[in-house]
C-alpha positions as a Python dict, from the first residue, in 0.01 Angstrom:
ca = {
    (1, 'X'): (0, 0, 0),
    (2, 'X'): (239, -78, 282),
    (3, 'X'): (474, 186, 212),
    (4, 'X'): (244, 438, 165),
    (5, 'X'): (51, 319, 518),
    (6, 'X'): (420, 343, 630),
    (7, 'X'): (464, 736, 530),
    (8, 'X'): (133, 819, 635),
    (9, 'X'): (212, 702, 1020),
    (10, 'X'): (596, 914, 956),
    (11, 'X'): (400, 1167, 847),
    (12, 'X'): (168, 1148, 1132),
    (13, 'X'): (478, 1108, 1386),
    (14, 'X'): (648, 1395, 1217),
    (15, 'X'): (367, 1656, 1238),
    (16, 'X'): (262, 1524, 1643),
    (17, 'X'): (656, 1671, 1648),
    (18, 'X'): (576, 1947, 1470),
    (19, 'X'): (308, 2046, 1706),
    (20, 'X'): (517, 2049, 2009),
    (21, 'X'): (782, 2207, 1837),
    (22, 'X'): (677, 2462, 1612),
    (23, 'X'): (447, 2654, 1863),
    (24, 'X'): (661, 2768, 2057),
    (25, 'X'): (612, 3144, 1952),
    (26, 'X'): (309, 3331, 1960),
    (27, 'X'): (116, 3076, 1887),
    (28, 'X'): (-270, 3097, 2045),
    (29, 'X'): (-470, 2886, 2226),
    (30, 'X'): (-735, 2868, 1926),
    (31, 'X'): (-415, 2846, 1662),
    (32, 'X'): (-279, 2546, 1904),
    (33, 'X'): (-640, 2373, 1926),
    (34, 'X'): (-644, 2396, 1507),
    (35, 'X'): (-296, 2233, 1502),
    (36, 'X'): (-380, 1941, 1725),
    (37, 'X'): (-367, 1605, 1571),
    (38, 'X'): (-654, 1397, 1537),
    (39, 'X'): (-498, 1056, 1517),
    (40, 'X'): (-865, 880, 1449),
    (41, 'X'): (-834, 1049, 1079),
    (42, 'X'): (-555, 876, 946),
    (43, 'X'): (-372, 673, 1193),
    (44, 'X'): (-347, 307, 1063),
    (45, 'X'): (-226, -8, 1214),
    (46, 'X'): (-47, -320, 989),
    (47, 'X'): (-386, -466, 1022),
    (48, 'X'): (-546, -184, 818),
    (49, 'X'): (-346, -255, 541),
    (50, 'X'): (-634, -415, 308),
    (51, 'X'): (-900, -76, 366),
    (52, 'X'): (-938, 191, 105),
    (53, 'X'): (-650, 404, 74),
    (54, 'X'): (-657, 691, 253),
    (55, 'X'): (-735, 1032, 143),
    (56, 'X'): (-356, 1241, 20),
    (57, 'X'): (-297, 1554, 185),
    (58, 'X'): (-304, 1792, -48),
    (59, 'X'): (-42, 2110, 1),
    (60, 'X'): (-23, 2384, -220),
    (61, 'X'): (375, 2511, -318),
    (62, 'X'): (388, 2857, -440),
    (63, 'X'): (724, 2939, -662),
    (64, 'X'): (855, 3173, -855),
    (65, 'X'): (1109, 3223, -1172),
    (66, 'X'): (1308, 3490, -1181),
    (67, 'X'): (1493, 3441, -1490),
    (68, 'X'): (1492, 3303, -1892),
    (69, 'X'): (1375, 2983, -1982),
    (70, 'X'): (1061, 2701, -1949),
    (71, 'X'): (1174, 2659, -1547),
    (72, 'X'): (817, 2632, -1472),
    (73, 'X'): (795, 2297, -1689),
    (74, 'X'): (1097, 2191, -1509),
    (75, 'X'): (978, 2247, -1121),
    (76, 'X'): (611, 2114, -1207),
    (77, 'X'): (807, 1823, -1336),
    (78, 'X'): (962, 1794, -1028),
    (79, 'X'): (666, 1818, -869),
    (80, 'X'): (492, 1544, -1070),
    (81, 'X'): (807, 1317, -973),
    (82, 'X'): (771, 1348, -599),
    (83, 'X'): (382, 1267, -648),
    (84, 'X'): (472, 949, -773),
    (85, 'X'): (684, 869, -533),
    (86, 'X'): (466, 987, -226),
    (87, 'X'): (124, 904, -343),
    (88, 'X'): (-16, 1007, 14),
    (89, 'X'): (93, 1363, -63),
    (90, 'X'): (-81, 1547, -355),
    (91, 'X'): (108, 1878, -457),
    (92, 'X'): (-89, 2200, -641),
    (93, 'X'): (257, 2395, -765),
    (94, 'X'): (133, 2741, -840),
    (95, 'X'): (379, 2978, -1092),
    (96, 'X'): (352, 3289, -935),
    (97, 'X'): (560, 3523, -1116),
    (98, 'X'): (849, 3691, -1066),
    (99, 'X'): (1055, 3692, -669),
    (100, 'X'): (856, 4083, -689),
    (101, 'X'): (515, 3947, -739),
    (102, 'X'): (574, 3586, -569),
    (103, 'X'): (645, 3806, -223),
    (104, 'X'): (342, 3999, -319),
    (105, 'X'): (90, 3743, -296),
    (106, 'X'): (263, 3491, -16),
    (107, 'X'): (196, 3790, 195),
    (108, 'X'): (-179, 3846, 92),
    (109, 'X'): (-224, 3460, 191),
    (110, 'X'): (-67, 3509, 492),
    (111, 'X'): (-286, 3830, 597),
    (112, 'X'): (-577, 3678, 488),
    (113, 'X'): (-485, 3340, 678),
    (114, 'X'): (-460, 3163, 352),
    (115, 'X'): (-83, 3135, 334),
    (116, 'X'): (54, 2840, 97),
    (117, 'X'): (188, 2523, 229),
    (118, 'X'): (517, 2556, 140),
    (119, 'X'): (651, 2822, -54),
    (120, 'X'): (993, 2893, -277),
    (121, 'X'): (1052, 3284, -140),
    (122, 'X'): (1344, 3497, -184),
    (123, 'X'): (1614, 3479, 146),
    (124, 'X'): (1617, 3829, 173),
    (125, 'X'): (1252, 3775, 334),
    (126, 'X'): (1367, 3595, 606),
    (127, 'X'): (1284, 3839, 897),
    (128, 'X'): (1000, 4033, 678),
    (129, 'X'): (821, 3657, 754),
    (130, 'X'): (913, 3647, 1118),
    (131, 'X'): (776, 3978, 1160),
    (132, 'X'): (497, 3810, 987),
    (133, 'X'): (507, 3535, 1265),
    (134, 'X'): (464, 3355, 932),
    (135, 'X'): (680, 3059, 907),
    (136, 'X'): (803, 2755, 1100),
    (137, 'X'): (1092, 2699, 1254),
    (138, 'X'): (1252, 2317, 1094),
    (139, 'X'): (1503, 2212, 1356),
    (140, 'X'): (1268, 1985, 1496),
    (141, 'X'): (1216, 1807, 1145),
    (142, 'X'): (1571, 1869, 1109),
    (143, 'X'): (1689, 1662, 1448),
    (144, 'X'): (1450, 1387, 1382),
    (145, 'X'): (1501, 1325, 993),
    (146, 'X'): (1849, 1133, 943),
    (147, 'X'): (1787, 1156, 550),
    (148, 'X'): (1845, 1564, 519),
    (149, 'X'): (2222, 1563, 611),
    (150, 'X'): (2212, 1908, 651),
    (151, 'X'): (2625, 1945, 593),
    (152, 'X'): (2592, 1868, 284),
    (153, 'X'): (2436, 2211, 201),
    (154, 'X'): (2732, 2513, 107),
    (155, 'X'): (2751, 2712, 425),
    (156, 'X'): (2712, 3005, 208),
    (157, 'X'): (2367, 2894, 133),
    (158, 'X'): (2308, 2754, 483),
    (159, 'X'): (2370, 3156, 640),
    (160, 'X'): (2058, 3332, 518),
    (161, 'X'): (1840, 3011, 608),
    (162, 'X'): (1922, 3072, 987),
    (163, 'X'): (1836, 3337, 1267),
    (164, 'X'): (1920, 3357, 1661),
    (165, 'X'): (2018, 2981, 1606),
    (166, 'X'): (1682, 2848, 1419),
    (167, 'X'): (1685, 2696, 1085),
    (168, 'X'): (1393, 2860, 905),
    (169, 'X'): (1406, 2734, 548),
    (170, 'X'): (1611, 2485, 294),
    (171, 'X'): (1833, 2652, -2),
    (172, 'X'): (1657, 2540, -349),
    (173, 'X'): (1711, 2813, -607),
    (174, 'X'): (2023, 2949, -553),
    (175, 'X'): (2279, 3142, -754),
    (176, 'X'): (2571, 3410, -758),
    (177, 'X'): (2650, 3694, -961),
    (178, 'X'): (2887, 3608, -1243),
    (179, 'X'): (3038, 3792, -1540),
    (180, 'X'): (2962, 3619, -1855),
    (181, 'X'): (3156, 3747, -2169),
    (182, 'X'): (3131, 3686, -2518),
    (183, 'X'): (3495, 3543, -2631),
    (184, 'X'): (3475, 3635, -3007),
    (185, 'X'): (3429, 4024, -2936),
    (186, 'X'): (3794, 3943, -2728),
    (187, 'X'): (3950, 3788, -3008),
    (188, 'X'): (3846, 4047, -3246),
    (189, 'X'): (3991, 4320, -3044),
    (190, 'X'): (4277, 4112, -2976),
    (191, 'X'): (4191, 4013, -2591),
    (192, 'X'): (4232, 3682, -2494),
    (193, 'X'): (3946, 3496, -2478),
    (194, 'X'): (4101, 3241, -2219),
    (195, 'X'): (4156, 3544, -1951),
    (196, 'X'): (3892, 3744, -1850),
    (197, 'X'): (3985, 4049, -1650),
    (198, 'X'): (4030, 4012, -1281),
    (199, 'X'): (4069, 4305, -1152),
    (200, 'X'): (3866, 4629, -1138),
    (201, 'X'): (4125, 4795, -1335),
    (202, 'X'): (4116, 4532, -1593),
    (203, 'X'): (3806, 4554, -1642),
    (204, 'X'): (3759, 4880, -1704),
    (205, 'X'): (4042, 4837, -1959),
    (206, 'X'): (3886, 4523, -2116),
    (207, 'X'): (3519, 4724, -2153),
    (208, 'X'): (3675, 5039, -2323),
    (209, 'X'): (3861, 4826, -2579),
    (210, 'X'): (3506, 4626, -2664),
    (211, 'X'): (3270, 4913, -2636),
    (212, 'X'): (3293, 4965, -3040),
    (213, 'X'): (3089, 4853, -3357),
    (214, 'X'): (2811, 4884, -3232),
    (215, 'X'): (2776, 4690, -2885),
    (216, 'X'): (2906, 4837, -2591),
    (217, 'X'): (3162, 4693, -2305),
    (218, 'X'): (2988, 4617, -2027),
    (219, 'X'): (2652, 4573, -1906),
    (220, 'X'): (2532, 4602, -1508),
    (221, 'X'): (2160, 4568, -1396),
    (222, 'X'): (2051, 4886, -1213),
    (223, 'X'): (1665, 4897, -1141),
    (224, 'X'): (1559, 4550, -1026),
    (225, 'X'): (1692, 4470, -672),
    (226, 'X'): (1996, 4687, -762),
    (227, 'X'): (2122, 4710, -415),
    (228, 'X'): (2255, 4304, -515),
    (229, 'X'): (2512, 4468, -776),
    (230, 'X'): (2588, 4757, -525),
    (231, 'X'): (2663, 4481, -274),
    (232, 'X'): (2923, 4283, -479),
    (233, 'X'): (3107, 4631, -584),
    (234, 'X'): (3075, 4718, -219),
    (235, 'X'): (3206, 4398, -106),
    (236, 'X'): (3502, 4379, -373),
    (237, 'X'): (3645, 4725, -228),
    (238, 'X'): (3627, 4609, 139),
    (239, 'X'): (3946, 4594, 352),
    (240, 'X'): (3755, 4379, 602),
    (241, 'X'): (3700, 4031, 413),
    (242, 'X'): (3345, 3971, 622),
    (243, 'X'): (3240, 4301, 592),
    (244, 'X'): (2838, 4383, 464),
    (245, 'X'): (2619, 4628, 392),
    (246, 'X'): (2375, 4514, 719),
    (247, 'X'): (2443, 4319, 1021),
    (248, 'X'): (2402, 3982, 1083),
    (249, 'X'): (2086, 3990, 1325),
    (250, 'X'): (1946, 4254, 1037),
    (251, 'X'): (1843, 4515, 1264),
    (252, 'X'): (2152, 4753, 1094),
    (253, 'X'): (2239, 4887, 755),
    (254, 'X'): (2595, 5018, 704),
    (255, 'X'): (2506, 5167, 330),
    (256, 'X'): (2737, 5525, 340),
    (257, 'X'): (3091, 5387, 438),
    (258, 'X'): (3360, 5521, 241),
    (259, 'X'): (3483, 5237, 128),
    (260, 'X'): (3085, 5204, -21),
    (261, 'X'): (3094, 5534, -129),
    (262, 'X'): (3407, 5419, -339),
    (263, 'X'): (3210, 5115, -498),
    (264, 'X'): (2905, 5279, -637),
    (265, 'X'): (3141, 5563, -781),
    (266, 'X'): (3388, 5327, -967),
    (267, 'X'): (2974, 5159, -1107),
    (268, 'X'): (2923, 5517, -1226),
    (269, 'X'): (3205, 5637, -1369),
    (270, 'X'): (3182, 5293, -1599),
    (271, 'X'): (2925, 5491, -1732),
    (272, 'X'): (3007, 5840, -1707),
    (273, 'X'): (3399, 5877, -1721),
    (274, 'X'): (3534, 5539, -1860),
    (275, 'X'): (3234, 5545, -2142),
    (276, 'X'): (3236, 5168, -2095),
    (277, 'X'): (2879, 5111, -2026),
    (278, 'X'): (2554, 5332, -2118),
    (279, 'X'): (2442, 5576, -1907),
    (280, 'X'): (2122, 5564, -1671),
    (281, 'X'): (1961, 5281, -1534),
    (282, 'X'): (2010, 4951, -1736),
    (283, 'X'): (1656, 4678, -1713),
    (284, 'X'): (1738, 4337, -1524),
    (285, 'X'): (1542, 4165, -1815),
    (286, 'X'): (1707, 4322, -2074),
    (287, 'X'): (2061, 4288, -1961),
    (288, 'X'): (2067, 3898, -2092),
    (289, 'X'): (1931, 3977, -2403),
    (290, 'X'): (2123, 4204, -2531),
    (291, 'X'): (2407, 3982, -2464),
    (292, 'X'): (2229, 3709, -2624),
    (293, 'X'): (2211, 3897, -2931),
    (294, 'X'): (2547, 4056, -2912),
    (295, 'X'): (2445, 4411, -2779),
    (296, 'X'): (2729, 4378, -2485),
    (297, 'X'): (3027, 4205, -2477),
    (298, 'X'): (3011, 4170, -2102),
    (299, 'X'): (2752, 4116, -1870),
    (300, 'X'): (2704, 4091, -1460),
    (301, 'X'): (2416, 3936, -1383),
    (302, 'X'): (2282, 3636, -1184),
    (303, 'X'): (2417, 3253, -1274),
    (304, 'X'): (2064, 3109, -1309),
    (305, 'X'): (2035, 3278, -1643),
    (306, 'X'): (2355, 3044, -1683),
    (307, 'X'): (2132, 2793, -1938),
    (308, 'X'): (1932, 3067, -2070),
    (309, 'X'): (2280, 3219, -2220),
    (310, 'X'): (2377, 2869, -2328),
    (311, 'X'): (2049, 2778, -2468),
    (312, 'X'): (2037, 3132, -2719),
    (313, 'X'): (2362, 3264, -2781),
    (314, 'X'): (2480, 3239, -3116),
    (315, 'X'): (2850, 3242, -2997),
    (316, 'X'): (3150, 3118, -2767),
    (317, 'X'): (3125, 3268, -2439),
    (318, 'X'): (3292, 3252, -2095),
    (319, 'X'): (3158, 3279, -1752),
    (320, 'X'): (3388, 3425, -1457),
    (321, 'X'): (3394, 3563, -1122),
    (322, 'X'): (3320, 3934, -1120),
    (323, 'X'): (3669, 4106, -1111),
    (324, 'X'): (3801, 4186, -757),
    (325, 'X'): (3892, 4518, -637),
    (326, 'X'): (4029, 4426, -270),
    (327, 'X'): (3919, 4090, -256),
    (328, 'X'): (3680, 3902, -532),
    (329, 'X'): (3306, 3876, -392),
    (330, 'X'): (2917, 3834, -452),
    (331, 'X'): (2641, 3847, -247),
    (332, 'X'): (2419, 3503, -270),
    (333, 'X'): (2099, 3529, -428),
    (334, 'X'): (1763, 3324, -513),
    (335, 'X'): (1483, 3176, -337),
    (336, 'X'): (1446, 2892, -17),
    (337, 'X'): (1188, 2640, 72),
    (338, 'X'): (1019, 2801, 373),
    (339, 'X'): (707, 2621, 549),
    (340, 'X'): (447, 2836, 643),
    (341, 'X'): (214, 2829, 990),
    (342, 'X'): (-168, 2855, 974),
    (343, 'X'): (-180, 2514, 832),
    (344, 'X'): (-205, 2168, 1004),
    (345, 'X'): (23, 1953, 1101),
    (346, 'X'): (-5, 1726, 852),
    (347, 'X'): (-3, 1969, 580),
    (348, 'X'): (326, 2076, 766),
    (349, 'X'): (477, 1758, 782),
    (350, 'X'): (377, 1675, 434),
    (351, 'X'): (536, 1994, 336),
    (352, 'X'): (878, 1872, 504),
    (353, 'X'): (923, 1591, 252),
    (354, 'X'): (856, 1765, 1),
    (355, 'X'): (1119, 2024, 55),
    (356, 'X'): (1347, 1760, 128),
    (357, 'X'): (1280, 1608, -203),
    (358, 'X'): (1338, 1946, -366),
    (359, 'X'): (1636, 1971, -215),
    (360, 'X'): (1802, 1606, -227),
    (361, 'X'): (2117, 1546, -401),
    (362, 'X'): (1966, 1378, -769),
    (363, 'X'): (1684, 1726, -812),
    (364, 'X'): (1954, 1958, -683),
    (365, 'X'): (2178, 1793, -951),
    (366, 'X'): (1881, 1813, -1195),
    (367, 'X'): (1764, 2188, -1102),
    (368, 'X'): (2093, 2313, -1110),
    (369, 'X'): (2156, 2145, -1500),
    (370, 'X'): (1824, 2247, -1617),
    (371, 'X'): (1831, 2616, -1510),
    (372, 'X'): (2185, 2718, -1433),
    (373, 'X'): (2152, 2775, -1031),
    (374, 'X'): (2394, 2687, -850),
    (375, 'X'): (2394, 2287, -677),
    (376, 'X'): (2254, 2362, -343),
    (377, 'X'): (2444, 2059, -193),
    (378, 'X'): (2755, 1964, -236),
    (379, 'X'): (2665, 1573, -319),
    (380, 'X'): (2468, 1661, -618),
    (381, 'X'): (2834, 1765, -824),
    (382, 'X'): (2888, 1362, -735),
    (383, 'X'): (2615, 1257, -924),
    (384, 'X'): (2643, 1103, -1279),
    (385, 'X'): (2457, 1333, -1440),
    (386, 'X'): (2643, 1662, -1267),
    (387, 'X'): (2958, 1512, -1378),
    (388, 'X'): (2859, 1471, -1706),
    (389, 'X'): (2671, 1790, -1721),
    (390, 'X'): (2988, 1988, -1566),
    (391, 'X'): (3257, 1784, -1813),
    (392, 'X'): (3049, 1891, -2076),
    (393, 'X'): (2974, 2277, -2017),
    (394, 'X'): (3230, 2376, -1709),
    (395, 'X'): (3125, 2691, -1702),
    (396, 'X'): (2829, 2593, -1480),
    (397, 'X'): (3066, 2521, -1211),
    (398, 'X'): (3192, 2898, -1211),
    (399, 'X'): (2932, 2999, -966),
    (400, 'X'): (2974, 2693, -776),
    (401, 'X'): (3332, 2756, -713),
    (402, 'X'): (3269, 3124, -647),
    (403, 'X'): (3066, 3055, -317),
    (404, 'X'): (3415, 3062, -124),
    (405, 'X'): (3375, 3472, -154),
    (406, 'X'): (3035, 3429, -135),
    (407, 'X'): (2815, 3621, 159),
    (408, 'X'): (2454, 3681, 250),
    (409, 'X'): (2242, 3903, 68),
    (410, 'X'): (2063, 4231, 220),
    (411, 'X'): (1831, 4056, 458),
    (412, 'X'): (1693, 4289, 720),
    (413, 'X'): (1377, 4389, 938),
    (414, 'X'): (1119, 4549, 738),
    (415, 'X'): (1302, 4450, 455),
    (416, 'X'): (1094, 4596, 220),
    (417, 'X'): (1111, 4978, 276),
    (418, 'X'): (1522, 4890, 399),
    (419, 'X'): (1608, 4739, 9),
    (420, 'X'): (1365, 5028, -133),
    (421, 'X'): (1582, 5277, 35),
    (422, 'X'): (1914, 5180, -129),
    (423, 'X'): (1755, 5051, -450),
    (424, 'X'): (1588, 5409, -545),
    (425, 'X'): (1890, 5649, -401),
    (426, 'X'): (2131, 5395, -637),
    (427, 'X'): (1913, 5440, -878),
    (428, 'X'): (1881, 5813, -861),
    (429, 'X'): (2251, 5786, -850),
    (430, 'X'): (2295, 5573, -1216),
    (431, 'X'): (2003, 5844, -1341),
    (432, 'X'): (2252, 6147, -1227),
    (433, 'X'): (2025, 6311, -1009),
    (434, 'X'): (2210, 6259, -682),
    (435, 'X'): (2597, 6148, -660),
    (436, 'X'): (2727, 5902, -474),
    (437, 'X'): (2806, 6014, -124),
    (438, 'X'): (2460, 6201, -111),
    (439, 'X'): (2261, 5926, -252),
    (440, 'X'): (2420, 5644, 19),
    (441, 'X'): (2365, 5935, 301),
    (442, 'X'): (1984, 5967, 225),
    (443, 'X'): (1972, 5576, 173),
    (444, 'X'): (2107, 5537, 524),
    (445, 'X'): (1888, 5764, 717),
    (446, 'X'): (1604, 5604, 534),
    (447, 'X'): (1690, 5240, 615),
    (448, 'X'): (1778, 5418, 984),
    (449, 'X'): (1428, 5534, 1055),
    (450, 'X'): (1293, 5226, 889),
    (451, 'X'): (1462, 4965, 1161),
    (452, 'X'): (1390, 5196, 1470),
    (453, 'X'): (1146, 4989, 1617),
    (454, 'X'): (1363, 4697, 1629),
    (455, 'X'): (1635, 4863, 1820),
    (456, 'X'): (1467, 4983, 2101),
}
């Protein structure tokens, strides 16, 4: 009883500081009045100690999964654990689908001023919810909470949380693109199954060898979010090692470069002139199952299918970094904690700890072991079971080690119609109805004309 009366008055000190801290943008009068504190309701005093307990605030957590396996057993779970730990905070987790339809309806709650409490979203919709005026910023929680240590995050997760010096959300289900390949289809066409190929050219030597008896070389995801596999082929092939497709303030897309041009012509020619890979668009969802059954001896495709792979496939398989061209790269990927406005500060503050908790060293560990995302912090590959998990199956610490070429994913202004852009014209481009130059031309002007109004 006196440790949850002691959270309840944190809590209450934590949301009066989230008040004066997290209206400081377009927040109104009325919106202030609803976020003022009302200390009579649950301010307590040692004395208090023996009354009835007080009422939890209750915060609904929105999240979705994007990839194979029961990971909605394992974040309710989570869930459940932080409830009995913080009995003054009651959690509803709701599954909401897929990143596609999770975005979907966070942005119905928010229009119909219903938003969740605290929500896992995808980075990429980091300005979409400022220009939302959605979300909080958490530096204040941030400078006051000593327990968040937020160095111990990987910078490379840290970059898309951020924006003109605000921290707007915590890394939780994170991942890179990685190539997993199945080592018995080497050995059988005498490859060795101890060195993947590491270049470009190697690879498209490795996939012509395999694509035979009935499975082909290589597999690459084209229609969901494809602009994410355009992005590591367009990063590999840059001369400039901090070069993306967007700027960093997200108000620019840089889609028809040459050196772009380059990368999505070496993707389709693996189809089209190497006959290493079929031809047209290839499903997201599809893409790990036919590896799992033995379809393709190669796949690209995100590490939080990492224990999905390990969980199904019949066989010995590696996981490496995608082969470089110029330099080895992938964008980041996956979903953050953001908090959301409209709600009071309780709810706010209440939402705080439990992002924290989803984020701390032992359920980073825990996530990353149960799904295949990558560790979010860098404490959680010191934990017992990370060690033990990593000694056993090192491949999960492929995507770990890859986050040194690691780089932000296409996050922009209107982010919606900016990633529809490149994903159809790259898709028309894997379909063969445009080629490449043509298709990142018309994907420029589009993304051009949809980010006017934020360069005036």
């Amino acid at each position: 009883m006196q440790k949850q009366t002691k959270t309840i008055l944190t809590l209450l000190s934590v949301s009066m500081l989230a008040v004066a801290g997290c209206g400081q943008s377009n927040n109104s009068t009325a919106e202030a009045k609803e976020n003022t504190v009302q200390p009579t309701t649950i301010a307590a005093t040692p004395e208090s100690t023996e009354t009835p307990a007080a009422k939890p605030v209750e915060i609904t957590f929105y999240y979705p999964v994007n990839v194979g396996g029961p990971l909605t057993k394992v974040i309710d779970g989570m869930a459940s654990a932080f409830m009995e730990q913080h009995p003054e905070i009651k959690v509803n987790p709701v599954y909401t689908g897929n990143y596609g339809d999770n975005t979907v309806k966070i942005q119905a709650g928010v229009q119909a001023k219903q938003p969740p409490d605290v929500a896992v979203m995808m980075s990429t919709e980091l300005y979409s919810m400022l220009d939302m005026n959605a979300i909080i910023p958490l530096d204040d929680f941030i400078a006051k909470d000593t327990d968040i240590q937020m160095a111990d995050f990987y910078p490379a997760f840290v970059e898309d949380t951020q924006s003109e010096g605000k921290t707007y959300s915590l890394p939780f289900q994170r991942s890179t693109i990685v190539m997993y390949y199945n080592k018995e289809m080497f050995k059988a066409v005498g490859l060795d199954p101890e060195k993947p190929p590491t270049t470009w050219d190697e690879l498209v030597t490795y996939a012509k060898k395999l694509n035979k008896d009935g499975h082909v070389g290589l597999e690459i995801p084209g229609n969901d979010d494809s602009y994410w596999m355009f992005q590591m082929l367009a990063r590999q092939n840059a001369t400039d090692p901090k070069q993306n497709i967007m700027s960093s303030d997200g108000k620019k897309a840089m889609f028809d470069t040459p050196e772009n041009v380059e990368a999505l012509q070496f993707w389709l020619d693996l189809s089209h002139k190497y006959k290493a890979m079929p031809e047209g668009v290839i499903d997201w969802a599809t893409v790990p199952t036919d590896f799992i059954q033995g379809k393709t001896a190669m796949m690209m495709h995100t590490s939080g299918n990492l224990t999905n792979v390990k969980n199904n496939a019949k066989f010995e398989f590696g996981v490496a970094f995608p082969p470089a061209q110029k330099q080895f790269g992938s964008p980041t990927g996956g979903g953050n904690l953001y908090i959301f406005k409209g709600t009071s500060p309780e709810k706010q503050a209440a939402a705080w700890e439990f992002a924290k908790y989803m984020t701390a060293s032992e359920q980073a560990a825990l996530f990353s072991s149960s799904s295949g995302y990558v560790g979010v912090r860098k404490s959680a590959y010191d934990t017992d079971a990370m060690k033990k998990y990593t000694a056993d199956f090192p491949q999960a610490l492929v995507a770990r080690d890859q986050l040194e070429y690691a780089f932000r994913e296409l996050s922009t202004h209107n982010h919606g119609k900016v990633s529809t852009a490149i994903t159809n014209q790259i898709q028309a481009a894997l379909a063969g109805e445009i080629d490449a130059a043509g298709a990142l031309k018309k994907a420029q002007a589009e993304a051009e004309q949809a980010l006017a109004p934020f360069n005036k």
